[in-house]
DOVEXKE-957528 format. One record per residue (C-alpha): residue number from 1; residue in three letters; y, x, z. Coordinates in pm, 1 decimal. Each point is the difference from the previous one (the first is absolute). Layout:
REM DOVEXKE-957528
<r><n>NUM</n><res>ALA</res><Y>Y</Y><X>X</X><Z>Z</Z></r>
...
This chain:
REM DOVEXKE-957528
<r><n>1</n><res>UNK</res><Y>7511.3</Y><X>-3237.5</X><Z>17794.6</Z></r>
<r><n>2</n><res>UNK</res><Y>-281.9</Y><X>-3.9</X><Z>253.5</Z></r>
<r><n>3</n><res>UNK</res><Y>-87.9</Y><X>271.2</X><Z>220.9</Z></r>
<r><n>4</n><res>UNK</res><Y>-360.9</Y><X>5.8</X><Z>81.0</Z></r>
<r><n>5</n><res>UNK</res><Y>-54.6</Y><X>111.8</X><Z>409.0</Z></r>
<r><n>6</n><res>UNK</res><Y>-258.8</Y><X>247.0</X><Z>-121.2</Z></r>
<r><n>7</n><res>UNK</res><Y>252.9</Y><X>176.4</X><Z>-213.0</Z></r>
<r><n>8</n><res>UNK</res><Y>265.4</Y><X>20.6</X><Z>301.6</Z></r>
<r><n>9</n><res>UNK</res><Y>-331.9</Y><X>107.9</X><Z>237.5</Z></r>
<r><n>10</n><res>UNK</res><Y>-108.9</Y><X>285.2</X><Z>-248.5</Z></r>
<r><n>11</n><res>UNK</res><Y>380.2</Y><X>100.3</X><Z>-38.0</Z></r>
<r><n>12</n><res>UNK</res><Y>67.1</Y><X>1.2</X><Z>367.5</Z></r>
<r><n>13</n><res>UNK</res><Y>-327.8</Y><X>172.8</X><Z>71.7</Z></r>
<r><n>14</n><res>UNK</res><Y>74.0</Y><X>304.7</X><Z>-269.4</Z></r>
<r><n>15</n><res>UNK</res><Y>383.7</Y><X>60.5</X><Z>97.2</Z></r>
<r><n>16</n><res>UNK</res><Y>-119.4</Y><X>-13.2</X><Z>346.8</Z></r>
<r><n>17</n><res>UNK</res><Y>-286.4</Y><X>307.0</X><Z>-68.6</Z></r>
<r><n>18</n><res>UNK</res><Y>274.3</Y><X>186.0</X><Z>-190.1</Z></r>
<r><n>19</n><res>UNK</res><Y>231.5</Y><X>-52.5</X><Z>250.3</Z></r>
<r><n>20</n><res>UNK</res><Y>-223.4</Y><X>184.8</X><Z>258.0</Z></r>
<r><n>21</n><res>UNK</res><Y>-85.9</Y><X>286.3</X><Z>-231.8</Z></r>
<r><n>22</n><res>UNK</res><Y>313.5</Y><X>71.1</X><Z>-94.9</Z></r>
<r><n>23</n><res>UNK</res><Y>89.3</Y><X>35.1</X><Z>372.1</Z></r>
<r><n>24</n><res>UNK</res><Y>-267.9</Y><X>195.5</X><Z>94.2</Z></r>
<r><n>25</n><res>UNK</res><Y>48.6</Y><X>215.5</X><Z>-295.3</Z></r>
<r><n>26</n><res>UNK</res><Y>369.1</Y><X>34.3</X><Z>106.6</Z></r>
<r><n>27</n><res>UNK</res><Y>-48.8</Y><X>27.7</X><Z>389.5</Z></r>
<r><n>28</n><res>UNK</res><Y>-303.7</Y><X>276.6</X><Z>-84.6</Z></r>
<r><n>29</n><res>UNK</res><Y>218.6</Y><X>235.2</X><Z>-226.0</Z></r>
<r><n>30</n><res>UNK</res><Y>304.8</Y><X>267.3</X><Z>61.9</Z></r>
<r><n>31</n><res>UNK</res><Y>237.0</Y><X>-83.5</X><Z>-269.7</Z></r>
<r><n>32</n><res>UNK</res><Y>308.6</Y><X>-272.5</X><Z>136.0</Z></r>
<r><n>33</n><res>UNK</res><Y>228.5</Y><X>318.9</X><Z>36.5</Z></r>
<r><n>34</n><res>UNK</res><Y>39.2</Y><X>315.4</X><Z>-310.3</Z></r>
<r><n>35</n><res>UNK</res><Y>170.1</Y><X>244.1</X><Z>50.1</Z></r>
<r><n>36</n><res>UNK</res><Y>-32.9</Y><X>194.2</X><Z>-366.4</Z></r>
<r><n>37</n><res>UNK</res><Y>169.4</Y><X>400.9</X><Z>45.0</Z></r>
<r><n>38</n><res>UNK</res><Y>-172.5</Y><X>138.3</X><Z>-297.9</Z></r>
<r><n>39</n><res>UNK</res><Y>330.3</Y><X>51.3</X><Z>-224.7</Z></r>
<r><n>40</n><res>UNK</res><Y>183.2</Y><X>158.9</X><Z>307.3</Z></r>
<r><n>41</n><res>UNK</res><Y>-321.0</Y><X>250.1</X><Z>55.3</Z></r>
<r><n>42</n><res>UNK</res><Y>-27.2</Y><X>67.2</X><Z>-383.4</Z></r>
<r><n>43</n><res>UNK</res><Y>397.7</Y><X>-28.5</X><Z>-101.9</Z></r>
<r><n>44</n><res>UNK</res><Y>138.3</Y><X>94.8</X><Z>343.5</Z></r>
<r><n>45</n><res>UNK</res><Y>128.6</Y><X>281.2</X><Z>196.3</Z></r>
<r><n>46</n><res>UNK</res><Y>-278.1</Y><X>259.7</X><Z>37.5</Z></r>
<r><n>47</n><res>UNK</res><Y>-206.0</Y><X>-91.3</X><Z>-258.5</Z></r>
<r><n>48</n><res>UNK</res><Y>104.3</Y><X>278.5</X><Z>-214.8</Z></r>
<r><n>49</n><res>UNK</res><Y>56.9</Y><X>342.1</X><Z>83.2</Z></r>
<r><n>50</n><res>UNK</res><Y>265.4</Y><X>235.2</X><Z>-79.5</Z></r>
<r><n>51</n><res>UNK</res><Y>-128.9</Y><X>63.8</X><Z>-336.7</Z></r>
<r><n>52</n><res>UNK</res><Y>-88.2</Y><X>-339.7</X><Z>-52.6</Z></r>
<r><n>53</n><res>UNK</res><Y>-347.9</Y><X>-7.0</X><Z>6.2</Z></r>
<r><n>54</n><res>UNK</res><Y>-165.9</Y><X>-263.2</X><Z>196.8</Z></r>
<r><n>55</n><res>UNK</res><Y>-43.5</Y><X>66.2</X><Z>393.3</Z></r>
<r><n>56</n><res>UNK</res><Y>-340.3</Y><X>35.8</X><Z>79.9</Z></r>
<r><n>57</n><res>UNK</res><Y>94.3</Y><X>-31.3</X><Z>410.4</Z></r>
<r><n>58</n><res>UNK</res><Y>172.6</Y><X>-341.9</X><Z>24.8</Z></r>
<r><n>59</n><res>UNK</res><Y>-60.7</Y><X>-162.4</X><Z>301.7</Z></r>
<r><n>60</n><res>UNK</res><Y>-249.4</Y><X>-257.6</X><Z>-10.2</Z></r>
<r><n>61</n><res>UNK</res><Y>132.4</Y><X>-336.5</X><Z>-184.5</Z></r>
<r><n>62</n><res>UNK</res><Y>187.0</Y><X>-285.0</X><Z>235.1</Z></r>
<r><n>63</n><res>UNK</res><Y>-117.8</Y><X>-294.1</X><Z>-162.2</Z></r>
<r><n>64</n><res>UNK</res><Y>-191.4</Y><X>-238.8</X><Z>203.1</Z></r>
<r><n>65</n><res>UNK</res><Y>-144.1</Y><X>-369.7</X><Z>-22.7</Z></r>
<r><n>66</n><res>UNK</res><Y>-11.2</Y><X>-221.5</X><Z>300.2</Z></r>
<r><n>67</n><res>UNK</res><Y>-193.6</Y><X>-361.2</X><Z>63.6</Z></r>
<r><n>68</n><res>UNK</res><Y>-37.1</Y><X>-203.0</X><Z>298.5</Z></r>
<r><n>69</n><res>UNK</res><Y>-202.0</Y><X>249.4</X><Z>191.8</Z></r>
<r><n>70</n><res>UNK</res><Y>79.9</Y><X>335.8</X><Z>-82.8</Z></r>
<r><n>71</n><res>UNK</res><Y>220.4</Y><X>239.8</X><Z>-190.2</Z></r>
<r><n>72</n><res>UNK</res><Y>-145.8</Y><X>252.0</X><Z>-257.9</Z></r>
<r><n>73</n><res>UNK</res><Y>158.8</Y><X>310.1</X><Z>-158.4</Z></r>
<r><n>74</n><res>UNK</res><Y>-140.0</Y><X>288.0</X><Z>-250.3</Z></r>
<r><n>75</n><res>UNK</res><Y>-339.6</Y><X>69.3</X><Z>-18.8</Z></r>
<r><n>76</n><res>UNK</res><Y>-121.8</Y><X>-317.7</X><Z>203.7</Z></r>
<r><n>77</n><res>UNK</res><Y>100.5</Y><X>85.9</X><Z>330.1</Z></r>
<r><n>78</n><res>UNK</res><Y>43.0</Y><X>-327.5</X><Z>187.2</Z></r>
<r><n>79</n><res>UNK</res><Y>170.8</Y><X>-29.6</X><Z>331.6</Z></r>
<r><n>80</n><res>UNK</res><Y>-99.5</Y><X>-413.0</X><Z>161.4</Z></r>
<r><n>81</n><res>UNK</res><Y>308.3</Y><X>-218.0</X><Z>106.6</Z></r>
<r><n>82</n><res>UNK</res><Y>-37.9</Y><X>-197.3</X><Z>316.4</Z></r>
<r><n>83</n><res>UNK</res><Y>-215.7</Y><X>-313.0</X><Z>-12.5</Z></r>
<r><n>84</n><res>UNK</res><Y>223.1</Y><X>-338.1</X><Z>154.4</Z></r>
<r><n>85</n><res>UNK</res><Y>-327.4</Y><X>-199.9</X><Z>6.3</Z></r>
<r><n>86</n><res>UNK</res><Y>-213.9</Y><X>244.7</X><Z>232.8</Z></r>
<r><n>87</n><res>UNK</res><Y>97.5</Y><X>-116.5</X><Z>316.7</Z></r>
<r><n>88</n><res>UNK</res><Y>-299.8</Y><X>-165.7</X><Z>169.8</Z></r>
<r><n>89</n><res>UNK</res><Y>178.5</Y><X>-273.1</X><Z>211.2</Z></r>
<r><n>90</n><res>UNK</res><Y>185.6</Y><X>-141.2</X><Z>-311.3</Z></r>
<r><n>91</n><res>UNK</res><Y>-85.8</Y><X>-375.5</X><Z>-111.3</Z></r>
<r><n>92</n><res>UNK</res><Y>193.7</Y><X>-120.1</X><Z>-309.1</Z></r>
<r><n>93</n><res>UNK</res><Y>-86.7</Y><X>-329.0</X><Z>-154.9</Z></r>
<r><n>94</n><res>UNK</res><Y>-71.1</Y><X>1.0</X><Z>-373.9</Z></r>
<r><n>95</n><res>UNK</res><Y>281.6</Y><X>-159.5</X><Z>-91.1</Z></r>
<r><n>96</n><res>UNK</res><Y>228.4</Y><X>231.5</X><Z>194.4</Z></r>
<r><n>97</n><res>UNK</res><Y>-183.6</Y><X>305.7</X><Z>-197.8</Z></r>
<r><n>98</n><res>UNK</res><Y>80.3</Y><X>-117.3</X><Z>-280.4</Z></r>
<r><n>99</n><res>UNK</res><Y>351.5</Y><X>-84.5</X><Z>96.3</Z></r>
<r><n>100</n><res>UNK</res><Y>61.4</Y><X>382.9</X><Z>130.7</Z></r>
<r><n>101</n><res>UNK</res><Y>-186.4</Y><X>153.9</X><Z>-385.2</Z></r>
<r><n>102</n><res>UNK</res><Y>262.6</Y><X>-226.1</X><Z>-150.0</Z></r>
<r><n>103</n><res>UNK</res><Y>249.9</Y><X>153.9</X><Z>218.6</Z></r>
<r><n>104</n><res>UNK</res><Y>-159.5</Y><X>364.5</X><Z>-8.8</Z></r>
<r><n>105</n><res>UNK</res><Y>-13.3</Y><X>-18.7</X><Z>-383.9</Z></r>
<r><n>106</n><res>UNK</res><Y>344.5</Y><X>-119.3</X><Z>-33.1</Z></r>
<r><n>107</n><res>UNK</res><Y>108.7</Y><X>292.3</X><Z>266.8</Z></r>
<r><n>108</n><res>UNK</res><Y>-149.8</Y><X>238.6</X><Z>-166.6</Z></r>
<r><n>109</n><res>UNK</res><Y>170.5</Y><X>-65.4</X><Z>-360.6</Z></r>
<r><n>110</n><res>UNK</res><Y>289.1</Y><X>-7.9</X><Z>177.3</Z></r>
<r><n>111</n><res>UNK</res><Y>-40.2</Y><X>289.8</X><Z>175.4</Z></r>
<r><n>112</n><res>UNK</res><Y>-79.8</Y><X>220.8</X><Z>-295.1</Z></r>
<r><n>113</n><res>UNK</res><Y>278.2</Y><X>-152.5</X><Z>-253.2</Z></r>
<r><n>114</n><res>UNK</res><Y>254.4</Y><X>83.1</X><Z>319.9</Z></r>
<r><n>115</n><res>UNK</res><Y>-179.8</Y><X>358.6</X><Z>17.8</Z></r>
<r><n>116</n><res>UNK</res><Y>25.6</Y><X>39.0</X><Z>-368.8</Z></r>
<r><n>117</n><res>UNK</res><Y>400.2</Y><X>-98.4</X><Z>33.4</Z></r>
<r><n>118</n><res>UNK</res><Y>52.4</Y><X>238.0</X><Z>315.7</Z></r>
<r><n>119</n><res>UNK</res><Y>-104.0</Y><X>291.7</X><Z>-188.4</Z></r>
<r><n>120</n><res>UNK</res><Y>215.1</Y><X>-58.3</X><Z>-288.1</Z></r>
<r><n>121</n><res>UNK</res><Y>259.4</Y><X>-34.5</X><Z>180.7</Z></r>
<r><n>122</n><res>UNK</res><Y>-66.2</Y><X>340.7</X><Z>222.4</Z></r>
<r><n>123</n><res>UNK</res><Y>-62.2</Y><X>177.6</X><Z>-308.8</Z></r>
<r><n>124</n><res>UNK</res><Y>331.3</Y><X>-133.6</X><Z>-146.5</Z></r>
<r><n>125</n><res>UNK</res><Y>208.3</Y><X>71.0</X><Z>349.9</Z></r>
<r><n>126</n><res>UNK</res><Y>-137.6</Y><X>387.4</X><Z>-91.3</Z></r>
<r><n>127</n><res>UNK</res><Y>78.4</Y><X>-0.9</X><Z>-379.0</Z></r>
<r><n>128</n><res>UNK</res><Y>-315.0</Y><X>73.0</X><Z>-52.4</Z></r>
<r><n>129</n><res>UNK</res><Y>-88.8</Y><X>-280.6</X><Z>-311.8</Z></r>
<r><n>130</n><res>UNK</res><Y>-196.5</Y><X>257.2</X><Z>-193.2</Z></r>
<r><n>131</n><res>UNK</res><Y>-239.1</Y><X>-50.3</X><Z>261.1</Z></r>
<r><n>132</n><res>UNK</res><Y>-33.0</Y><X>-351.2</X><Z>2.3</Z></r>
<r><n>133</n><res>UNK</res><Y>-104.0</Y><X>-11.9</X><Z>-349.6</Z></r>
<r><n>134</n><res>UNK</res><Y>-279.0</Y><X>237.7</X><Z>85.9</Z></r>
<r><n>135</n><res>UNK</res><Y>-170.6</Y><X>-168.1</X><Z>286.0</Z></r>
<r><n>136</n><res>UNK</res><Y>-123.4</Y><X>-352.4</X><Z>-79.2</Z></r>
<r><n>137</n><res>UNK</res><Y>-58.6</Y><X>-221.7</X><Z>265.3</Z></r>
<r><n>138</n><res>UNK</res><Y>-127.0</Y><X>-342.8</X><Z>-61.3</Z></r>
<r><n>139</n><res>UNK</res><Y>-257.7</Y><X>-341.9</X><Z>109.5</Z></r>
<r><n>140</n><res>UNK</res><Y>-352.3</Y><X>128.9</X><Z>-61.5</Z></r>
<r><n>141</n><res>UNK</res><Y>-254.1</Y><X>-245.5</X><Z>-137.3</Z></r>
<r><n>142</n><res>UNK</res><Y>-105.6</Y><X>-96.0</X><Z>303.2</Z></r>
<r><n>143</n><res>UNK</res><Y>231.8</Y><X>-175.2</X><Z>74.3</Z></r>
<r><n>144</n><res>UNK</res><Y>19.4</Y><X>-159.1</X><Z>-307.0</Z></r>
<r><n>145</n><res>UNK</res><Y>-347.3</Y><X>-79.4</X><Z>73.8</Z></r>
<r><n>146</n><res>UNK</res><Y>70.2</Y><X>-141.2</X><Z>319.2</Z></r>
<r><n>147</n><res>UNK</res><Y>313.8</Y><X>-244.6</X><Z>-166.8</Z></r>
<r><n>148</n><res>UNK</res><Y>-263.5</Y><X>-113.4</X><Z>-227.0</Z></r>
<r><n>149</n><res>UNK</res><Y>-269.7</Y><X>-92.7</X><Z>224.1</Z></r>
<r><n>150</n><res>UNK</res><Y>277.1</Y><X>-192.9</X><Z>182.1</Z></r>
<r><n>151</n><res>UNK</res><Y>114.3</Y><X>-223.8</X><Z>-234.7</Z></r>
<r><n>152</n><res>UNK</res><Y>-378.2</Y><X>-87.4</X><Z>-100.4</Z></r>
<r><n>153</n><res>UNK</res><Y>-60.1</Y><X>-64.1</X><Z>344.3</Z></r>
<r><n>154</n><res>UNK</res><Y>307.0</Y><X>-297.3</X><Z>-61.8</Z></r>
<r><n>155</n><res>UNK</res><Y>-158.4</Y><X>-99.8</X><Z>-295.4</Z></r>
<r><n>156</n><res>UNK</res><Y>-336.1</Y><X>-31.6</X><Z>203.0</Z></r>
<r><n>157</n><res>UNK</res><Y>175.2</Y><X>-285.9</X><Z>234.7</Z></r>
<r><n>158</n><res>UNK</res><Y>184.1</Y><X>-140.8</X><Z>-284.6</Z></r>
<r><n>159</n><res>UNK</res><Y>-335.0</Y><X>-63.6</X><Z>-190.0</Z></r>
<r><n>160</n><res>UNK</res><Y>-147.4</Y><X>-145.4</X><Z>385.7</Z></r>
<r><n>161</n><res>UNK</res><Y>237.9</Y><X>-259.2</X><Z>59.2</Z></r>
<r><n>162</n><res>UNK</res><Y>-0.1</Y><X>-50.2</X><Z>-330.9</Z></r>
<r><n>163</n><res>UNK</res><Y>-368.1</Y><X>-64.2</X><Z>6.7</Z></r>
<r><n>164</n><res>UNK</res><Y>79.9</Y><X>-226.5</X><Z>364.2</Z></r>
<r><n>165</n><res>UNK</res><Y>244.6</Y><X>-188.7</X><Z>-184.8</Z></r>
<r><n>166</n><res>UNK</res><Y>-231.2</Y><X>-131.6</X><Z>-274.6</Z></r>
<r><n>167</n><res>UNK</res><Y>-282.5</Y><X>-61.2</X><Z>248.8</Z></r>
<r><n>168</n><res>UNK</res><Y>246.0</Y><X>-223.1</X><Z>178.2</Z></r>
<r><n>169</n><res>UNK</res><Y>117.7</Y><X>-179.3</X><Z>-329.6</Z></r>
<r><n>170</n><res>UNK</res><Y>-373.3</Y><X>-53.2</X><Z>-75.9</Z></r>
<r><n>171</n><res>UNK</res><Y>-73.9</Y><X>-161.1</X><Z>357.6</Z></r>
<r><n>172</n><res>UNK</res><Y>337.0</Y><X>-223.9</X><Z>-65.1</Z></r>
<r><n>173</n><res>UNK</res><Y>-144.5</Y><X>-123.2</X><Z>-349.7</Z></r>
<r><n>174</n><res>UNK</res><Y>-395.2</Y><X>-41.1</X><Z>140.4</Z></r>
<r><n>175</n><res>UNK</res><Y>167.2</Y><X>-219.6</X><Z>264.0</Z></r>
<r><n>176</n><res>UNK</res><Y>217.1</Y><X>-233.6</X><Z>-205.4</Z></r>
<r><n>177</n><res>UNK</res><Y>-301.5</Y><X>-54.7</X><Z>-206.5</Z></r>
């Protein structure tokens, strides 16, 4: 089966533009982190009065969503994270940046699953497991979007030297001829 350079050009060229805007998408949004307390506010300790009818002064609901640059809770009240790239005498090479949002993305997943386990095992070190089925903490798409974008961004070099390969095969053949 031959694989026409075009083909490997136009696939290269349209995993590479995805790629980018699924990054962008997932660097520009707030939800790699969920924290989801709903069930505990509705289900939980003071959500009920004495004679069981719903409490109309709960305290304002804990669930928040986090991204790259800032953490958001109820309501849309945003609070910005520090920025690691503002510093003005910084120079990085493009390879290296791409090296550290490797590292950075794979930090981060880390980070969170760890998270995630820590609080389990707080909650079960206070025998409090009812309330670990009530707060749901998990990956946001984000992140998923970011995961994504990076394995298209493999399959954008794949399809390259792919594409350098045949170019060199060609040159070998229109030589021997």
């Amino acid at each position: 089966m031959r694989v026409r350079l075009s083909v490997l050009a136009g696939a290269a060229a349209l995993s590479g533009v995805l790629s980018f805007a699924l990054l962008a998408a997932a660097i520009a949004t707030d939800f790699w982190y969920i924290i989801d307390t709903e069930r505990l506010e509705r289900n939980g300790p003071g959500a009920r009065d004495a004679r069981g009818a719903a409490n109309r002064s709960q305290p304002e609901p804990m669930s928040s969503h986090s991204g790259l640059w800032r953490t958001c809770w109820a309501k849309n009240r945003c609070a910005p994270l520090m920025n690691p790239f503002r510093q003005e005498n910084v120079t990085v090479s493009d390879s290296s940046r791409q090296l550290l949002t490797l590292v950075t993305l794979a930090g981060i997943s880390i980070y969170i699953a760890y998270s995630a386990a820590a609080f389990r095992a707080a909650l079960c070190l206070l025998e409090e497991r009812a309330l670990l089925d009530q707060v749901d903490i998990r990956f946001g798409w984000s992140l998923a979007l970011g995961w994504i974008s990076f394995f298209a961004e493999l399959l954008t070099g794949a399809a390259f030297l792919a594409a350098a390969r045949l170019l060199s095969l060609r040159r070998e053949q229109e030589r021997a001829i």
